[in-house]
N, C-alpha and C positions, 0 to 999 in steps of 0.2 A: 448538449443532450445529457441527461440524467440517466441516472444508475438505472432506471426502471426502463425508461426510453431504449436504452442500449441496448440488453438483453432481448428486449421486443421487437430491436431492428435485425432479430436473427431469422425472425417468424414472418415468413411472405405467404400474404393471401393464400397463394397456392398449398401451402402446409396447414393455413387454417382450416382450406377448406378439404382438405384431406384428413385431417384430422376431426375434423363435421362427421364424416363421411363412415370413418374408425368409429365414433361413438352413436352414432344417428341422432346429429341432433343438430340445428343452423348452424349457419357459420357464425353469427351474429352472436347466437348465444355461446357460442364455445368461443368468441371471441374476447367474450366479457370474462369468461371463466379465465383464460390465462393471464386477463388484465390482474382478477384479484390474485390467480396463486403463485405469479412468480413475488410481487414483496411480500405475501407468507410466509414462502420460504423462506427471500432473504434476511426479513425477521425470524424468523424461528430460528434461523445462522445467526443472526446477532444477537440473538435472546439465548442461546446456548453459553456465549462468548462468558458467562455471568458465572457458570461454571465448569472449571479445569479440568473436570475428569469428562462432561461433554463432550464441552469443545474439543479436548483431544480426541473422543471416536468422532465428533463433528471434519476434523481433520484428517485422522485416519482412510474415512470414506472418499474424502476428495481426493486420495492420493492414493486412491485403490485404481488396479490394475484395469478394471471395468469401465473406467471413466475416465474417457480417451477424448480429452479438448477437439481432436481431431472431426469427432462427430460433429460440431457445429458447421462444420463444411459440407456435412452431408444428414441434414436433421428427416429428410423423407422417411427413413426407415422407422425413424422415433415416433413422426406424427402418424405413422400407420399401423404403430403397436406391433411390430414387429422386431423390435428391438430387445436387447435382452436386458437392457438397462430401466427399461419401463416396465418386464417384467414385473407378477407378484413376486418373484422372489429375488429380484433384482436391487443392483445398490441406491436405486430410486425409491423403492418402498422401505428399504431397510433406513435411509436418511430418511426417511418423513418418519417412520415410526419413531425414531429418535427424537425429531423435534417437535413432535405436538406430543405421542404418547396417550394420557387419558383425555386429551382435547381432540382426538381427531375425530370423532365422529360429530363434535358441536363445529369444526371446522368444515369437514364435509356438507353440513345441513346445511350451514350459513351460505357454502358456495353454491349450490346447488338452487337454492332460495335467491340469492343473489342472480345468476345468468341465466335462471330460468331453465335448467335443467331438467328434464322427466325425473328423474330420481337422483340419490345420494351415493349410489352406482355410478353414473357419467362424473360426477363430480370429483371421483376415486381415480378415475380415468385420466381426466386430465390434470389432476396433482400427478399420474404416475408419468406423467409424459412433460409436467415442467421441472419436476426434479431431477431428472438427469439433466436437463437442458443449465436450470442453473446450476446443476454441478459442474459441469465443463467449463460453464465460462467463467466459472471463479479458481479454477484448477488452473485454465488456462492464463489468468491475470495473474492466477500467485505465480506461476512458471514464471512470466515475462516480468514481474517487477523482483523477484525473487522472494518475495513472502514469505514469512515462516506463520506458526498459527497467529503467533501476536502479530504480527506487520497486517498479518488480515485483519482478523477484528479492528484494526486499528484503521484500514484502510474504509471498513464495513461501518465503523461509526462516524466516521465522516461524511457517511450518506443517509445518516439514520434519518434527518428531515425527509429528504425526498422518501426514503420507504414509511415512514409513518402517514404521511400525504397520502400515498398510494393503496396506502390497507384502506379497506371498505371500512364505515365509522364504527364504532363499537369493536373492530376484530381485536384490536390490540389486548380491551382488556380483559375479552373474553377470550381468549389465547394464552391468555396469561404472559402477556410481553412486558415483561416489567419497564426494562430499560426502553423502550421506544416511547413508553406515559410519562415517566420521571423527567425532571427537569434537572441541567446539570447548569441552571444557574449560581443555584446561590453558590456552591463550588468554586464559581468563576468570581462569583464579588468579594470571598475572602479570599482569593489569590491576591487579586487585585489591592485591597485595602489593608493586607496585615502585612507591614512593612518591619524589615527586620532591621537590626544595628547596621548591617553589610550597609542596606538600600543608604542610610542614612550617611554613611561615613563616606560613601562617593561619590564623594564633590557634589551631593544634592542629588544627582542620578535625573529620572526620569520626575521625583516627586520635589521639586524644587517649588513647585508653584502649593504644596500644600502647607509650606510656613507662611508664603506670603499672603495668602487667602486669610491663616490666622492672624499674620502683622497688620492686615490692611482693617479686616474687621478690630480690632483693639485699638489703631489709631483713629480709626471712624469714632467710635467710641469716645475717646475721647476729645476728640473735637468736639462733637456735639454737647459732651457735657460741662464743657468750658469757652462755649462761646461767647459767654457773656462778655469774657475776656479777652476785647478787640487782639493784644501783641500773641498772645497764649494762641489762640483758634490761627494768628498767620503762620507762626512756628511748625504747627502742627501740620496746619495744613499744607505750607511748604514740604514739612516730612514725608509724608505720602505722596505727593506727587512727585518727591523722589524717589522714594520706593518703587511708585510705578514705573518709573525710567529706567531703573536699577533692572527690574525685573524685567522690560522688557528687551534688555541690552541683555539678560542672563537669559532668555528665551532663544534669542537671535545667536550666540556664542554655542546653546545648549545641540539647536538644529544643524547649527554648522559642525558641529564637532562629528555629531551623529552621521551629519551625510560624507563628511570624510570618510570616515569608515569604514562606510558603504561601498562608498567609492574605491579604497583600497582594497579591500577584500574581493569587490568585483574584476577589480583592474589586477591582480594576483592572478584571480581563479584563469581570466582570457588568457593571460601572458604564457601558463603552464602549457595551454593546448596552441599555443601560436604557430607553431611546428605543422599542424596537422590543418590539411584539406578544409576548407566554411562547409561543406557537409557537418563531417565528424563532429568537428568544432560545436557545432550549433546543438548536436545530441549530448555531447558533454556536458557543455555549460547547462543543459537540462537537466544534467544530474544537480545541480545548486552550487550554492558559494561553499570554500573548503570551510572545514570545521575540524577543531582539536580535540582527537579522540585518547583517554589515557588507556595504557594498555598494562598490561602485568608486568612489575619489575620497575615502573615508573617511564619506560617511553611513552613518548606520545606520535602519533600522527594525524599528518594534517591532509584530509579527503574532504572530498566531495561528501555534503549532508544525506544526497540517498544514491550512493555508489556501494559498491557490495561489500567494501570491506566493515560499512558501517551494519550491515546487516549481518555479514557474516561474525563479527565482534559480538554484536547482542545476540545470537544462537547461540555462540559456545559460551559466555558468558552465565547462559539461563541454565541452571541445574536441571527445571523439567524438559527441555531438551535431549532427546535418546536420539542415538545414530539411527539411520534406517534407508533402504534403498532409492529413497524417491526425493530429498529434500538434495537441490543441486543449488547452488550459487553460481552465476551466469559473470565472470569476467564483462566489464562494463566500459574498462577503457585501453585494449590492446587492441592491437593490428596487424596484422600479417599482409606480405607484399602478395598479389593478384596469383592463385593460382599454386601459391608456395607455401610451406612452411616456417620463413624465413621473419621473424618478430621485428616490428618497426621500431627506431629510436623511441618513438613515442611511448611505447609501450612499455619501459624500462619502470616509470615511476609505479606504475599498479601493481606490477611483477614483484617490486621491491616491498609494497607497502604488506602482499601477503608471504613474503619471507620473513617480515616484521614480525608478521602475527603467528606466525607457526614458531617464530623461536620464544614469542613470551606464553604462548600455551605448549611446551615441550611434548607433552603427551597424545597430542594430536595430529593422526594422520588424514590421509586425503589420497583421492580417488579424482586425476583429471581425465574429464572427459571432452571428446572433440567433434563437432558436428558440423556437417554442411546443408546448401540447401540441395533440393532434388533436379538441378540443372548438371547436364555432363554426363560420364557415365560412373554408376552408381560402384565400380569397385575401386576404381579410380578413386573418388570422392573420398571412401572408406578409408583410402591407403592417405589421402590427403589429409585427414583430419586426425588421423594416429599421429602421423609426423606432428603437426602444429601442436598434439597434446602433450605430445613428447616433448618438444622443443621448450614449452613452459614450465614442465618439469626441470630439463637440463639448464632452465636460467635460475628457475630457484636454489637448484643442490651449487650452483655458479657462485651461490650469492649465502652457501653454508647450510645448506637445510641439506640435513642426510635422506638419501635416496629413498634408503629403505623406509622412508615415513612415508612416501609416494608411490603411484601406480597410476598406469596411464591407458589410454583405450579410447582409440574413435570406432564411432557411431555413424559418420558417414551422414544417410539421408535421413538415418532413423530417427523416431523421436523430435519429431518438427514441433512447434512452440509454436508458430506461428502458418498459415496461411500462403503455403508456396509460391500461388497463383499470383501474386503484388510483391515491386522488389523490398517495401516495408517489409511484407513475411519475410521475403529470403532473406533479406538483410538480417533480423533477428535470429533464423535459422542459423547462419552462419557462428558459430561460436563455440568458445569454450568453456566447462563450467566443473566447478569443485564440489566433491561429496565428499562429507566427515566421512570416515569409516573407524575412528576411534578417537574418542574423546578424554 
């Protein structure tokens, strides 16, 4: 299912036709109406991405107090304009006005024209009623994958096909969407073809086959232009057809080497989670093969390619980066035993890797936070997840990190990330996660 599909599979009949109902107009046509404005939006969010001081109020709004992921569990109020989030003065109109600006009224017309609309009123209507909607679910996915702005846009241009597919023909570039028009081929063919000294000195690398393309064309070459000369033309052409043996015995050597590696790196990353449960195990290895990150001072660690501490590394790393109440990093591979606050062996290496990171950024504090899901009773839970926040704290100050850089606080049920109702939600529910509070 695509990016646009998914969003859409938030919207049941029942809400369409409630929301029919809200603006007076089919179901059908207000069904076409949400087809086009949710990829407007999420182009106008990727069209902002183009610039920094945007995207940052682009951001800002998604991680405003108003836009609570939670709503998508409960969208009736939205589809019935009752919401204060589809408000005119709400964080819905205030993000569209952001990203169309002096386009929104050629927006409006187009959609209105497009689903068949009475007016450019209804049209207003249901942009104010898919704006909060995609703002939740993209607040909701930064939450869960832990996204900072760049991790989004990053995550958002890798759907830029399907959202250009999905805009009505002409919106793009009457929208003024730059980056959904542009091609970012040719980008990729001088990546691709402008080889540096590096590529060449090892051992032939990946481009091993682009000297022998030019050996085989220059000994063609001359074959032909010395075949007149029976002993010369078998020389030659014995030549080449050792070349071609050569190369494809260096082809065969090049694969094998490569899938070693593969294979090591893979058989590494299982060996580290072999401790733990084929549940666990299997959302780990989700996170990807480990990867060498260098750190301040000259350590290096070796993580998981999308585990937190690689995210959390590239945050403090980015100067435009400001502390602020909402940006949390969600711990991705600890454990605690059923019930308790009590930390699993397993849990020893992630624990280590962010004492790592706090002694090569000295300057930076943190804020853990501890969360359950809504099963039990709720004081309980609160006093359960203070403890497990604590307990991460007291392995880090364990392992040298001074206390006073730390502060600790559960949250209990609050603040769900996830969808309580399925053990996926609580499962994600369950966690604990680090706020900079000083950089």
């Amino acid at each position: 299912m695509n990016l646009i599909d998914l969003i859409k599979s938030n919207v049941t009949p029942e809400l369409l036709s409630k929301a029919a109902g809200f603006m007076g107009e089919s179901t059908e046509s207000t069904s076409k109406g949400m087809g086009a404005a949710i990829p407007a939006i999420l182009g106008g969010v990727l069209n902002a991405s183009n610039n920094t001081s945007t995207m940052g109020k682009v951001w800002d709004l998604l991680n405003h107090k108003d836009n609570d992921p939670g709503i998508l569990n409960n969208l009736g109020d939205l589809f019935g304009g009752s919401s204060p989030a589809s408000s005119s003065n709400g964080i819905g109109s205030t993000m569209l006005g952001l990203l169309f600006g002096n386009n929104n009224n050629t927006l409006l017309t187009s959609l209105a024209s497009l689903a068949g609309f009475k007016n450019s009123g209804t049209a207003g209507k249901i942009m104010s009623i898919a704006a909060p909607l995609v703002m939740a679910f993209l607040r909701k996915k930064s939450s869960q994958e832990n996204f900072g702005v760049s991790g989004l846009t990053t995550w958002l241009s890798g759907h830029k096909k399907d959202i250009a597919a999905a805009l009505p023909g002409g919106w793009s570039s009457s929208l003024g969407f730059a980056n959904l028009t542009n091609d970012s081929h040719s980008t990729h063919k001088t990546t691709t073809t402008n080889y540096s000294s590096s590529d060449n000195n090892n051992g032939g690398g990946s481009n091993w086959w682009m000297w022998l393309v030019g050996l085989l064309g220059a000994l063609g070459l001359l074959w032909f232009a010395m075949k007149g000369c029976n002993k010369t033309t078998e020389t030659v052409k014995t030549a080449v057809e050792n070349t071609a043996t050569a190369a494809e015995g260096a082809a065969a050597n090049a694969a094998g080497t490569m899938a070693d590696a593969a294979n090591a790196v893979a058989d590494a990353t299982k060996n580290m989670y072999a401790d733990v449960d084929s549940t666990v195990r299997a959302k780990w290895l989700a996170l990807g093969n480990m990867v060498k990150i260098a750190l301040p001072g000259g350590l290096e660690l070796n993580v998981p390619e999308k585990g937190v501490e690689s995210s959390l590394i590239t945050w403090l790393s980015d100067a435009t980066k400001v502390v602020d109440k909402n940006t949390w990093f969600n711990f991705d591979r600890i454990l605690f035993e059923t019930g308790s606050s009590a930390l699993s062996a397993a849990s020893k290496e992630q624990i280590g890797n962010i004492a790592s990171i706090m002694t090569a950024f000295p300057k930076v504090n943190i804020k853990l936070g501890g969360y359950t899901d809504n099963v039990g009773d709720p004081a309980k839970n609160k006093a359960l997840s203070a403890d497990r926040a604590k307990m991460v704290k007291d392995a880090l100050v364990s392992l040298g990190i001074d206390a006073k850089r730390m502060e600790s606080e559960g949250y209990g049920q609050e603040h769900p990330v996830a969808d309580n109702s399925t053990e996926e939600g609580r499962d994600l529910n369950r966690r604990v996660a680090i706020r900079v509070t000083k950089k």
